[in-house]
Every structure is written in C-alpha cells, then in structure tokens.
ZADO-1210 file (C-alpha; in nm, 4 decimals, padded with zeros to 6 digits):
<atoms>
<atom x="13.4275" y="02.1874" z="08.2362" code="UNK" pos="1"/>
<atom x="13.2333" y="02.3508" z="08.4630" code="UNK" pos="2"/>
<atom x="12.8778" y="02.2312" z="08.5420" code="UNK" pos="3"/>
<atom x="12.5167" y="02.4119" z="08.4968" code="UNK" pos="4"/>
<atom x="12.5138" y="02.4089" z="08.9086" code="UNK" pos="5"/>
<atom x="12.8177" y="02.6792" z="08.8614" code="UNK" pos="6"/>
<atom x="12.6417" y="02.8621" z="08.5902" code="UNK" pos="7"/>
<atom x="12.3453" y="02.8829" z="08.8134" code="UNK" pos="8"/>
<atom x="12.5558" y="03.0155" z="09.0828" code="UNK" pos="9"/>
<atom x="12.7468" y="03.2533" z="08.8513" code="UNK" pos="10"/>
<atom x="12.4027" y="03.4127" z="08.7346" code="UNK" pos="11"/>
<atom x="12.2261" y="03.4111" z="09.0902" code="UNK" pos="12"/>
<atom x="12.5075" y="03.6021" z="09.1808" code="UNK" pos="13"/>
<atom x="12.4976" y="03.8275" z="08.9030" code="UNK" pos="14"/>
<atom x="12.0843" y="03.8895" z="09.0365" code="UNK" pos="15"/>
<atom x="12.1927" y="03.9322" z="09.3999" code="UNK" pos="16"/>
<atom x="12.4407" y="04.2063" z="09.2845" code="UNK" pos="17"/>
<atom x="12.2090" y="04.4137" z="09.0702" code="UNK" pos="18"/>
<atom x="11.9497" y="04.3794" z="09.3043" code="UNK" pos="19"/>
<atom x="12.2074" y="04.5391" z="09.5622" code="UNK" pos="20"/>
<atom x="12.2371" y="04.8430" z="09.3801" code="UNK" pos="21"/>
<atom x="11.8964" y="04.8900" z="09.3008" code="UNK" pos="22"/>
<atom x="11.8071" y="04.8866" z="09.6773" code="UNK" pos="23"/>
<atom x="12.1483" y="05.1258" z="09.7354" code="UNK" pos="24"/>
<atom x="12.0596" y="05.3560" z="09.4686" code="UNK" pos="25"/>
<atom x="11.6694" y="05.3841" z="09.5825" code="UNK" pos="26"/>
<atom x="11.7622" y="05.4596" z="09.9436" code="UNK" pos="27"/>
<atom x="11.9646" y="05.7129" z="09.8234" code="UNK" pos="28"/>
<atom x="11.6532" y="05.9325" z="09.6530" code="UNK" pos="29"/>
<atom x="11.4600" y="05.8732" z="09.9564" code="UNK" pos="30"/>
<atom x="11.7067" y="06.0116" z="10.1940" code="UNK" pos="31"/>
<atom x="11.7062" y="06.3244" z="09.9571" code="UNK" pos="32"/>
<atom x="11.3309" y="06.3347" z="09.9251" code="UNK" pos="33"/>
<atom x="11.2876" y="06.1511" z="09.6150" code="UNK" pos="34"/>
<atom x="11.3420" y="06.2764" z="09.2667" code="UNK" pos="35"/>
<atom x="11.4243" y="06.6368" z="09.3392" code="UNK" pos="36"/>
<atom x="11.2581" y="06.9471" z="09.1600" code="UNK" pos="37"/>
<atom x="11.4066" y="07.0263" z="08.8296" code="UNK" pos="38"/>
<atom x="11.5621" y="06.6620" z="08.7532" code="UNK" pos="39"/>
<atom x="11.5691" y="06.6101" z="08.3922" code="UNK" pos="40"/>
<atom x="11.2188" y="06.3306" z="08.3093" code="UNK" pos="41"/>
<atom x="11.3244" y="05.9934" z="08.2007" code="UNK" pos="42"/>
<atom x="11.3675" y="05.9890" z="07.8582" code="UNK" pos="43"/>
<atom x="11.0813" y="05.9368" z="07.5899" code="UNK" pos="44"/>
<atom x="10.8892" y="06.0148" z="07.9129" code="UNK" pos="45"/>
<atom x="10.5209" y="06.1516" z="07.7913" code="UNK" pos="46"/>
<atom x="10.3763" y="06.1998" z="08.1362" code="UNK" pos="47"/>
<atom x="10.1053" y="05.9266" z="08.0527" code="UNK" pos="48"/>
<atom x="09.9843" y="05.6691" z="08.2756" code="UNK" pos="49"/>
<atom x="10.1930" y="05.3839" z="08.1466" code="UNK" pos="50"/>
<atom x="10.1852" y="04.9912" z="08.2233" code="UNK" pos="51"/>
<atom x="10.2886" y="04.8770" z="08.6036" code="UNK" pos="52"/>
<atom x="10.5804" y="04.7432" z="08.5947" code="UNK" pos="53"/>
<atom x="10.7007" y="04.4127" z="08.6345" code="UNK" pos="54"/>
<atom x="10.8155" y="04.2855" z="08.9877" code="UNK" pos="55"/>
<atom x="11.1287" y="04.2579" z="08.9082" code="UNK" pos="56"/>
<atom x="11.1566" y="03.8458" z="09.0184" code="UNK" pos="57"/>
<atom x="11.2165" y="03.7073" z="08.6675" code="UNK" pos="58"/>
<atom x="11.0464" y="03.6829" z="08.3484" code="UNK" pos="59"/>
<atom x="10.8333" y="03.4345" z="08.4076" code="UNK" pos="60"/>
<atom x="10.6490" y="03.5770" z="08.6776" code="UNK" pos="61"/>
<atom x="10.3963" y="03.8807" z="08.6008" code="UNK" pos="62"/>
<atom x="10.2820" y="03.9669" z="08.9162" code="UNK" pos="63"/>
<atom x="10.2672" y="04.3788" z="08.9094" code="UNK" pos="64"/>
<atom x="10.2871" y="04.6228" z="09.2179" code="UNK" pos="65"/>
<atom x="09.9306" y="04.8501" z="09.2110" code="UNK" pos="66"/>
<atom x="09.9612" y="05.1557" z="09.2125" code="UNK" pos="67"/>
<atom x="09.9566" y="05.3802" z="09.5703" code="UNK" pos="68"/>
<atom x="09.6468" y="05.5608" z="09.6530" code="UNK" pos="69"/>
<atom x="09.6903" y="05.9347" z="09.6381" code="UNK" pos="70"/>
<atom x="09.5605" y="06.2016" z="09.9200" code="UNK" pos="71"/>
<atom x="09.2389" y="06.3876" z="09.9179" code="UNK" pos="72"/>
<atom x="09.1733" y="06.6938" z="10.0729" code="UNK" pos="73"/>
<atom x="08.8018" y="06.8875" z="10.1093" code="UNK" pos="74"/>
<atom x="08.8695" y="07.2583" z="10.0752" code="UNK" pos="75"/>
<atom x="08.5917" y="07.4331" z="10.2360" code="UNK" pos="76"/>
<atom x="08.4794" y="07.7748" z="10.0686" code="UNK" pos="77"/>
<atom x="08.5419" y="08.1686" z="10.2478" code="UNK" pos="78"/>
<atom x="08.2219" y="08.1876" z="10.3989" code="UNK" pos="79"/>
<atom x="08.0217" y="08.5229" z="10.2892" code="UNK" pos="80"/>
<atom x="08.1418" y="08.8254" z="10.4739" code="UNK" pos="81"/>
<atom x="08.4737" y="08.6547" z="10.5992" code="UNK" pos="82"/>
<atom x="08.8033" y="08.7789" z="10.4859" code="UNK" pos="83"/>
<atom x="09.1486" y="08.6699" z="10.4539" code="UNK" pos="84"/>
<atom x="09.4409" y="08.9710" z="10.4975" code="UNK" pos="85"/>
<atom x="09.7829" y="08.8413" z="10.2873" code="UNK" pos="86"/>
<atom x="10.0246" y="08.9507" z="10.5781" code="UNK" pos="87"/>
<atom x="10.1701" y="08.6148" z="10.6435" code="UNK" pos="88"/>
<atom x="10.0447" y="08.5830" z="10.9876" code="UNK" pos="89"/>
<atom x="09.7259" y="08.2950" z="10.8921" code="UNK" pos="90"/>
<atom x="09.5796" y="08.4260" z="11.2061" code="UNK" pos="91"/>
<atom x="09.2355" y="08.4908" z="11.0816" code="UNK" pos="92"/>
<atom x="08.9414" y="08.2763" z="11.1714" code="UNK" pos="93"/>
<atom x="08.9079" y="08.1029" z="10.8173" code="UNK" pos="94"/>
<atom x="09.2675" y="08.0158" z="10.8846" code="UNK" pos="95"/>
<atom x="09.2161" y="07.8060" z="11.1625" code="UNK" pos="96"/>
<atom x="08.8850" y="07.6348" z="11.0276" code="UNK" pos="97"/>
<atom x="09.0657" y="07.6097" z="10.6862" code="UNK" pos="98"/>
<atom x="09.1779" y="07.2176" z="10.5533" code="UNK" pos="99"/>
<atom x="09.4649" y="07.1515" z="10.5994" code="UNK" pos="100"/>
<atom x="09.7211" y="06.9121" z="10.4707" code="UNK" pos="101"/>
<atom x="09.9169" y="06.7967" z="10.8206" code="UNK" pos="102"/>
<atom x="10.2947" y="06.7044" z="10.8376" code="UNK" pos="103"/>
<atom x="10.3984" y="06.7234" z="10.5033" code="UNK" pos="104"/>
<atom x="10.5889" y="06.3406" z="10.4488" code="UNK" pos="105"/>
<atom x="10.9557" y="06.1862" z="10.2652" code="UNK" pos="106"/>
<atom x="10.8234" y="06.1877" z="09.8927" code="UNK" pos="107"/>
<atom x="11.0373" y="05.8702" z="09.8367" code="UNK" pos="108"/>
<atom x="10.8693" y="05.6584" z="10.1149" code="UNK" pos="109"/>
<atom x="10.5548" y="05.8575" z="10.2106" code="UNK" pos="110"/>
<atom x="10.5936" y="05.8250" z="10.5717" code="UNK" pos="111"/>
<atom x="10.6946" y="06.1483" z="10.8082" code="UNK" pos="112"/>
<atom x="11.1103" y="06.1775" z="10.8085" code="UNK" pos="113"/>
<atom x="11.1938" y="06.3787" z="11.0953" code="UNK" pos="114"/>
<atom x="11.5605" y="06.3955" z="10.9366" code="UNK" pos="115"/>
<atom x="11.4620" y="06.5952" z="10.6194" code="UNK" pos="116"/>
<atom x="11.6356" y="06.9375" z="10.6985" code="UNK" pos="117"/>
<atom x="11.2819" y="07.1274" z="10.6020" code="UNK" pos="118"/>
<atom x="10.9267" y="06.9945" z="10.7347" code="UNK" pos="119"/>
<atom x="10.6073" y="07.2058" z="10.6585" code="UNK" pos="120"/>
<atom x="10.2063" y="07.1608" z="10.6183" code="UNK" pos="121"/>
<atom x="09.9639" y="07.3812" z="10.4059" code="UNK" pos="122"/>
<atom x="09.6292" y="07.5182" z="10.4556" code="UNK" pos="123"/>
<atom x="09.3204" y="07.5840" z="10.1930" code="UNK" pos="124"/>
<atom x="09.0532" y="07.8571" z="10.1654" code="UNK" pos="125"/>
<atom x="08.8999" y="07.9268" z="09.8326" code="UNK" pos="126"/>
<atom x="08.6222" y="08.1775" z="09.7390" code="UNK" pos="127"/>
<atom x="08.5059" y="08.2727" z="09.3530" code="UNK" pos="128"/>
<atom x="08.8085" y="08.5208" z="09.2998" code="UNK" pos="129"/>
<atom x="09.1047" y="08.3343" z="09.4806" code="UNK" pos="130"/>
<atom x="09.2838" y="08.0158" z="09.5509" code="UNK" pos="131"/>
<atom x="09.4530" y="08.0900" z="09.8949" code="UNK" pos="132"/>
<atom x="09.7691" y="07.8759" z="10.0355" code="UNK" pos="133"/>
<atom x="09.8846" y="07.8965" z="10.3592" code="UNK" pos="134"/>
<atom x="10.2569" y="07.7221" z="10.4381" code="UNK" pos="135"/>
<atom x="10.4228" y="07.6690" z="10.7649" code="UNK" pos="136"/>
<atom x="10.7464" y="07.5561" z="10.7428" code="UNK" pos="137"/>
<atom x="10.9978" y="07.4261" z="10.9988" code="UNK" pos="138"/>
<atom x="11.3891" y="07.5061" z="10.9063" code="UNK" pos="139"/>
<atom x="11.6697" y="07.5513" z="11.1215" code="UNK" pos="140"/>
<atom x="11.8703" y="07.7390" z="10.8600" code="UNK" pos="141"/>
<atom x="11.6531" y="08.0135" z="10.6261" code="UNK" pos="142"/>
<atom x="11.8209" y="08.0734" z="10.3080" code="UNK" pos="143"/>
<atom x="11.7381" y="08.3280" z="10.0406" code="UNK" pos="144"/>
<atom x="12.0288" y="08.4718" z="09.8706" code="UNK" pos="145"/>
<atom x="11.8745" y="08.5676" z="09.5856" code="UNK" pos="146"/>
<atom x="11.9341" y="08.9576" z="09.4575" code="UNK" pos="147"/>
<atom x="11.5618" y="09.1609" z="09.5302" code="UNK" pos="148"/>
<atom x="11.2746" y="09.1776" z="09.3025" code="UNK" pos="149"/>
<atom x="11.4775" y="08.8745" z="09.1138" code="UNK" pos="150"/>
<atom x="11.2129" y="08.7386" z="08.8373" code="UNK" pos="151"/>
<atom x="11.1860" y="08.3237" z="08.8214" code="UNK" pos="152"/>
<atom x="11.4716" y="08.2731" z="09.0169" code="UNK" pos="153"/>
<atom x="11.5363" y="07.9143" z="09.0894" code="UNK" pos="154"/>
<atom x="11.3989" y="07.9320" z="09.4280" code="UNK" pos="155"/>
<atom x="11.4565" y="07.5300" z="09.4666" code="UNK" pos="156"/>
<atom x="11.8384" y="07.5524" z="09.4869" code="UNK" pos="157"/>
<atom x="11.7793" y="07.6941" z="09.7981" code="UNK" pos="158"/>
<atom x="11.4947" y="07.7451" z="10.0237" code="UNK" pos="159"/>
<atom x="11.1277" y="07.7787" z="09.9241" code="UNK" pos="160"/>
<atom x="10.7640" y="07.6205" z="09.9194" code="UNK" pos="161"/>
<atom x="10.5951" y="07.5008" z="09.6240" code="UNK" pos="162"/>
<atom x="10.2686" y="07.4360" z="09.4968" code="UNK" pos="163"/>
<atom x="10.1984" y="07.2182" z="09.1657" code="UNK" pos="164"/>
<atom x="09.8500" y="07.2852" z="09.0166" code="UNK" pos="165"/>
<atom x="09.6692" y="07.0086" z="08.7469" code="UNK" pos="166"/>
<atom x="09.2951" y="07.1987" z="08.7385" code="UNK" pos="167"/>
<atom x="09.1638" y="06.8873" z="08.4799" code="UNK" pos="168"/>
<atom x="09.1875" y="06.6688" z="08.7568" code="UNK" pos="169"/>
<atom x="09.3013" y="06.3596" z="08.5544" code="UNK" pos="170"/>
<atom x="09.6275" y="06.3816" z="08.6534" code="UNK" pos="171"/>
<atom x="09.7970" y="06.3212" z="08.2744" code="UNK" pos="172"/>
<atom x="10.0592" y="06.6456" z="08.3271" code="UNK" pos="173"/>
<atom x="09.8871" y="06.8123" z="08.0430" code="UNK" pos="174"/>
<atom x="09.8744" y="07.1430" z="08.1153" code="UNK" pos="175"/>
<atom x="09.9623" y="07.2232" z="08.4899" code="UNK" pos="176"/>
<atom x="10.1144" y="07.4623" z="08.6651" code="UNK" pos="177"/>
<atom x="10.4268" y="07.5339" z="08.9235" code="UNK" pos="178"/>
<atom x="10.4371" y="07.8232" z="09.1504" code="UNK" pos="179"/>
<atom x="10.7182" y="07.8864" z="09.4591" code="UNK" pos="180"/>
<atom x="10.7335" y="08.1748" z="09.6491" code="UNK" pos="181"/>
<atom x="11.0541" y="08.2190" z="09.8617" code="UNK" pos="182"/>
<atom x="11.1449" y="08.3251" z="10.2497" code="UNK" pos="183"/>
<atom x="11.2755" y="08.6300" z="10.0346" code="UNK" pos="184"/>
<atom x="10.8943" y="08.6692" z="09.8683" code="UNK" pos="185"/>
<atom x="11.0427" y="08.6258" z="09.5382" code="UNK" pos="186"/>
<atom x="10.8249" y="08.3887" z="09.3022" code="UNK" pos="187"/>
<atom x="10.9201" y="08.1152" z="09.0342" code="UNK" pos="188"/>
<atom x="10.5855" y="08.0815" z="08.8265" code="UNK" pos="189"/>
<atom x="10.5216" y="07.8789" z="08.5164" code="UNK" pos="190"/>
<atom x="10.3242" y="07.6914" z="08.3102" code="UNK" pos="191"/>
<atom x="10.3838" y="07.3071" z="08.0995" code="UNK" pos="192"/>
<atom x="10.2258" y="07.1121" z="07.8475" code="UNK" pos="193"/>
<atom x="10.3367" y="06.8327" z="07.9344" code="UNK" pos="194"/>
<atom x="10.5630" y="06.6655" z="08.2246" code="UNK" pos="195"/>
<atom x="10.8599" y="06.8817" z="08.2577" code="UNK" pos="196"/>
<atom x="10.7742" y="07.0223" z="07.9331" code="UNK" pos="197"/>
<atom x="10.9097" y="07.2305" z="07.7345" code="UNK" pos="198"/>
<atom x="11.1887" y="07.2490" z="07.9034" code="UNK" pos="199"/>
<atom x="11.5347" y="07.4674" z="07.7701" code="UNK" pos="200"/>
<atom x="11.8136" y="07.2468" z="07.9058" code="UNK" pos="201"/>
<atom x="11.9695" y="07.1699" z="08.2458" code="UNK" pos="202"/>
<atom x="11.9243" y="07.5807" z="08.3122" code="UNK" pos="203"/>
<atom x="11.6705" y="07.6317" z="08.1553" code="UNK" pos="204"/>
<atom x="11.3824" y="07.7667" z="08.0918" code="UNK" pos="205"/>
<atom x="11.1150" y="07.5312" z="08.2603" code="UNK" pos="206"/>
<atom x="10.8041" y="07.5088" z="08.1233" code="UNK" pos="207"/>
<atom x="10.6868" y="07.8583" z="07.9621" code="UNK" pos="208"/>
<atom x="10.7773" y="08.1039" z="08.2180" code="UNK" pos="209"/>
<atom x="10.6300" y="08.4050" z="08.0555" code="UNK" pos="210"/>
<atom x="10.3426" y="08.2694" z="08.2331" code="UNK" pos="211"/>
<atom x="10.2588" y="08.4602" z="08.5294" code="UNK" pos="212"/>
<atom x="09.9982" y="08.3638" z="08.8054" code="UNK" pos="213"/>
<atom x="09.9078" y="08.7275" z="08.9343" code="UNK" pos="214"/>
<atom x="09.9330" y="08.6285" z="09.3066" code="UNK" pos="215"/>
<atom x="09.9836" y="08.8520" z="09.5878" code="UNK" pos="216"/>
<atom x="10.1696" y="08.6733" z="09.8686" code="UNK" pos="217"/>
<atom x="10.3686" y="08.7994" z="10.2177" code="UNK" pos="218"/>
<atom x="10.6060" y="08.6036" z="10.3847" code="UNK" pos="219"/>
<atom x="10.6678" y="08.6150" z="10.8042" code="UNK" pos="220"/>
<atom x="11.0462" y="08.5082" z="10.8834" code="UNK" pos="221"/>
<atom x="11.0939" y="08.3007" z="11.2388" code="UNK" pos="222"/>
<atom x="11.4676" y="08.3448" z="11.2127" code="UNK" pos="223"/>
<atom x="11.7161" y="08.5420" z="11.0148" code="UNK" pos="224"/>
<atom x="11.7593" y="08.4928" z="10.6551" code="UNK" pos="225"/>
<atom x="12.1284" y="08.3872" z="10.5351" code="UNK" pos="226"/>
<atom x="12.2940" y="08.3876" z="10.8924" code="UNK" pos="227"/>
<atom x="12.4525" y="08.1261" z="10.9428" code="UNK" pos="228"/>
<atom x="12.5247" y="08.2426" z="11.3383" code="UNK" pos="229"/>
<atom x="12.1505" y="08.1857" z="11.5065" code="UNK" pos="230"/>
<atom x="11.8934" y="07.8591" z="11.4747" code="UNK" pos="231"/>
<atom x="11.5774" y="07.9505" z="11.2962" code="UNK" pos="232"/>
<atom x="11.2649" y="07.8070" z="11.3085" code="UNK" pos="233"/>
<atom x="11.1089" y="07.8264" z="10.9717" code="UNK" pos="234"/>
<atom x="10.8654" y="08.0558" z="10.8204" code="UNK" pos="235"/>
<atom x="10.5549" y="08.1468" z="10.6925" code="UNK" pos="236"/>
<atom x="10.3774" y="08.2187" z="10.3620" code="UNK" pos="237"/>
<atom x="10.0499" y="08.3588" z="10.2643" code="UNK" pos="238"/>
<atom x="09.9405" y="08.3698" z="09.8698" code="UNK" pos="239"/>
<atom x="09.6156" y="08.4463" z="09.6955" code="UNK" pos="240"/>
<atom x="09.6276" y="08.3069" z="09.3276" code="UNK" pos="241"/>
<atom x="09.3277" y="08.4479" z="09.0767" code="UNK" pos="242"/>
<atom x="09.1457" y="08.2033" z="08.9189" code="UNK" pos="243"/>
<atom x="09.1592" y="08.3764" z="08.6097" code="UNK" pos="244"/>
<atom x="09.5467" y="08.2985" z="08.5492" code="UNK" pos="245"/>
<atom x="09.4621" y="07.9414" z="08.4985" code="UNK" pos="246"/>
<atom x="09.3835" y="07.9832" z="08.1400" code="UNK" pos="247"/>
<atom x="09.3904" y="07.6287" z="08.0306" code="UNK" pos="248"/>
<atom x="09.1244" y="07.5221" z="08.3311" code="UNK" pos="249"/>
<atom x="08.8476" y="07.3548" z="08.1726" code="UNK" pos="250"/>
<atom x="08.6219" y="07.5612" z="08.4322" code="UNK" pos="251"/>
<atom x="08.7800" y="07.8536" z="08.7022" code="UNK" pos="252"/>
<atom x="08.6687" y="07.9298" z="08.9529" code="UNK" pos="253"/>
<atom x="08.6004" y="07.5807" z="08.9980" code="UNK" pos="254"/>
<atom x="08.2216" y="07.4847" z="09.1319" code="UNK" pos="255"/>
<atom x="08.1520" y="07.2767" z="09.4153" code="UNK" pos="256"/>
<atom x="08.2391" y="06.9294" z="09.3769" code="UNK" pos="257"/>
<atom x="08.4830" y="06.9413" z="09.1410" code="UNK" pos="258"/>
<atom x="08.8406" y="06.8332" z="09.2347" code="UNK" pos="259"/>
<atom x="09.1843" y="06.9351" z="09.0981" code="UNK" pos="260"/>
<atom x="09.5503" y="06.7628" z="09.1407" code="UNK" pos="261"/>
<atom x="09.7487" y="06.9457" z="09.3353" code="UNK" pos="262"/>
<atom x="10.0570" y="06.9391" z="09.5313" code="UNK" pos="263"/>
<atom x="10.2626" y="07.1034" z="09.8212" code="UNK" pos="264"/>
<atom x="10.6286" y="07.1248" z="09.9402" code="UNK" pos="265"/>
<atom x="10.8532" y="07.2335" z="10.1326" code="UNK" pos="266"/>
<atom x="11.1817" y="07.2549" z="09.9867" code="UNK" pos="267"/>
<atom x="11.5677" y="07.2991" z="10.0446" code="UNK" pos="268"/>
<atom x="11.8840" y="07.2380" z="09.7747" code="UNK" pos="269"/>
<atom x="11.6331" y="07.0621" z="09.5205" code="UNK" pos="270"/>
<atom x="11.4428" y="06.7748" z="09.7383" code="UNK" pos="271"/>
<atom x="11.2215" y="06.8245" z="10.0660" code="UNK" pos="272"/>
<atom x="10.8930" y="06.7290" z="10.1907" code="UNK" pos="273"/>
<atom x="10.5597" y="06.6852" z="10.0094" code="UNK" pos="274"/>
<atom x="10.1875" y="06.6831" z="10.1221" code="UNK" pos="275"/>
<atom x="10.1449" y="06.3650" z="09.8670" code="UNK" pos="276"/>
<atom x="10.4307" y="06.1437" z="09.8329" code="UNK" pos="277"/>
<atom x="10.6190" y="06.0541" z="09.4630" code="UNK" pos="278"/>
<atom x="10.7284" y="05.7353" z="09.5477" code="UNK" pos="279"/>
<atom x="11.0106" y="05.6998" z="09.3527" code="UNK" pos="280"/>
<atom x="10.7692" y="05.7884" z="08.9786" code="UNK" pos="281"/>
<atom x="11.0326" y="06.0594" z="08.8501" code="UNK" pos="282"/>
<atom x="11.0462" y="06.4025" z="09.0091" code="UNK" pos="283"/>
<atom x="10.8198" y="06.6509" z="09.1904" code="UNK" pos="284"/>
<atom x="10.6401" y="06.7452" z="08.8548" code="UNK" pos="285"/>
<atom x="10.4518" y="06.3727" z="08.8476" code="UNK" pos="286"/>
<atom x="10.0942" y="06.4567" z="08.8373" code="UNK" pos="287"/>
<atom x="09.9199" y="06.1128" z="08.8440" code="UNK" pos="288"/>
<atom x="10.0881" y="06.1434" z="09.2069" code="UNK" pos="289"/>
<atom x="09.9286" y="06.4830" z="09.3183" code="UNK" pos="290"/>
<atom x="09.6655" y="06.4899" z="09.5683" code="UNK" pos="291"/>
<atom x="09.2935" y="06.5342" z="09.5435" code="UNK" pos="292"/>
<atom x="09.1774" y="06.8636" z="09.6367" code="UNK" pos="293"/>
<atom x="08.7927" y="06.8784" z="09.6171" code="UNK" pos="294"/>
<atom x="08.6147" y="07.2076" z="09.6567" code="UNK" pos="295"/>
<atom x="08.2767" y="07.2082" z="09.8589" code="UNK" pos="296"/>
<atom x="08.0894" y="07.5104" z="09.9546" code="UNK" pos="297"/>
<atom x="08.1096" y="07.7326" z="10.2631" code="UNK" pos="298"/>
<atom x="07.8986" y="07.4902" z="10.4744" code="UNK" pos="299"/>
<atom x="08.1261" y="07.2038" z="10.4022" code="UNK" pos="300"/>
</atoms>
C-alpha cells in the first residue's frame, strides 16, 4: 500500500502540471495581444466588476491580486479660432499640441512589444461639435482587401485602428461604443448594452450595428495597400466623431472635467496593440480596463 508521502507527491504533481499549462496557455494570448477583438465573452459574463480572484496557491490561502491601475489622459480643448482639416496629414498646429497617448503597449502584459506586427499611438482634440482622433500606425505589410464603400466590414480580420468609447465613465460596459476605420477608409461602427452584447453569433452581428457614428475621417497610406512586393511603413488616420451620435451619453458634448473610458488600437488578424492594456480580463471590449480620458478646456 502506498503511503500519504506518495499521495502527496501524486497530487503536487498533478498542481505543477496544471500550473504548466496555465502559464503556456497565458503566454500564448500575450504573444497575440491578449484576448483578440471579436472573441466570444466568457460565459454568464455580465460585464460587471466582479470579485478578485483567488491567487491560485490553494484554498486555504485568500490572498487576492488588486486590480492594475488604468491610464489617464487630459484632452485639451480646440482653442477658439483654431481648426482641424480631416485630410489625414495631423499636420496642423492643434495636432502637435494635442495629448497624446505614446507607444501604444502588448494588451496581455502592458509593456511596449516591439514584436507585435502593428505598433501605433493616438492623439486628442475636442471642441463642442467633435471628438477628433488622430492614429499613427507602424506596419510593414498594409492590408485592406475589403470590396469599396463595404458597410461594417470586419475591419479586425485584417488591418485597422480602433477606438472603444464608455461616455458614463464608470467603466460597467453598459452602453459603449466601437468604431474602426480602415487603411481602405471603410468604417465598422456600433453600439452595445452590455459587454459584447447583443451579439448574433460567431459572424455576427456585434452589438447593434444600425448604429452609426456620423464621422468624417481620411486616411494617408505610407506604403501600398495589399502588395505583398514592397515594405510599408504604416499609415495614418484622421476622424471627427459628433457628439450628438452618442445618444446614450449622460451629457455630450461633455464639459470640462468630466472624464470618459476610452480606448485605442492598432490592430492586425484580430489582436494588436492598445493605448491601455487588458491584461488578460477577456477581450478588447473590457471597459473597467479603458483609459481615463478627462476633458479640460482650451487653456489646459
């Protein structure tokens, strides 16, 4: 008969081996950039702050991991008389005094990841009619592929940049908003209740994509799309979004002071880079992880 010094072994060995392919399995989601775009939430997921969870060492232990702060950004407002031109060039004065983001960063680790096959960093302007988004992206290969004037393609199988709007603030997923425009200037727009909700099935729809979010945006190619026989070097967009197509905002245009959850990434073949990292909490749709964007007026 075997002893309880063999059963010990047997189960510590058992530990070691599902610990193993916990660590395998989360390297693998931060080599792709964490979660991915459209990944289907965990189920019974409500988008809720929910409990930390345990440490994983054993029952009888309850230390917890807190959670990781989230970034902040101050968005200063268009001064009066300045002007922004959507022609994808961000070459403007407010352009270069605008708030900006910096290297975008691995959303499964948070640090930069010089690897990830698209980098990119945004920049902020704001005045009482418009949001406007500037995105510089770095990427060797520009895809589109996409057939013209294409309505809610799904720009993250391929190349694009993304912006995920929460206006409450509170970061609960109720009611936010996802909007990518494309190297091709085509646009994927809409609008959830809830995290990743409603949602039609693996294809489809996402969230209610009747929803539409009025922008005007240009796009400035460093490369050439879909050829495979040059190295690009990325591209640029330029968007204005009205306040007025955030219906469910408790208060657009927003007033000084007030800060909404947002997020920004650069994306290829569903992962990429993000201005505020997921860290492994499901996929790019996670508000409680979404930066801090704080409005202030035009003297900052």
């Amino acid at each position: 008969m075997r002893g309880p010094c063999c059963r010990r072994r047997r189960v510590d060995a058992a530990r070691a081996r599902a610990l193993a392919l916990v660590a395998v399995a989360f390297a693998a989601a931060c080599s792709r950039g964490g979660g991915g775009e459209q990944e289907a939430a965990p189920s019974g997921s409500t988008g809720r702050l929910s409990a930390p969870a345990s440490s994983g060492a054993g029952a009888g232990q309850s230390q917890t991991r807190p959670p990781a702060l989230v970034k902040e950004l101050s968005v200063r407002k268009l001064a009066p008389g300045a002007a922004v031109s959507i022609d994808g060039r961000l070459d403007e004065p407010a352009w270069q005094a605008a708030a900006t983001t910096g290297p975008f960063v691995n959303v499964g680790t948070g640090r930069e990841d010089r690897s990830l096959p698209t980098q990119g960093e945004a920049r902020l302007l704001w005045d009482d009619a418009f949001l406007y988004v500037g995105f510089d992206v770095s990427d060797r290969t520009i895809t589109g592929g996409f057939p013209e004037g294409a309505r809610d393609p799904h720009l993250w199988e391929r190349d694009t940049v993304e912006v995920m709007i929460d206006p409450d603030g509170d970061g609960d997923n109720k009611d936010y908003y996802e909007i990518q425009i494309s190297p091709q200037n085509l646009v994927f727009d809409s609008q959830f209740d809830d995290y990743n909700a409603p949602r039609g099935g693996p294809s489809g729809p996402f969230g209610h994509q009747e929803w539409s979010a009025g922008l005007t945006s240009a796009v400035v190619l460093r490369g050439t799309i879909d050829d495979g026989s040059d190295e690009d070097r990325g591209y640029v967009v330029e968007a204005k979004i009205p306040w007025s197509s955030f219906a469910k905002a408790k208060a657009a245009p927003p007033s000084p002071g007030d800060a909404w959850r947002m997020n920004f990434y650069a994306m290829q073949n569903n992962g990429g880079a993000a201005w505020s990292p997921i860290l492994g909490e499901g996929n790019f749709h996670r508000a409680r992880r979404f930066g801090r964007v704080r409005f202030v007026g035009a003297g900052g």
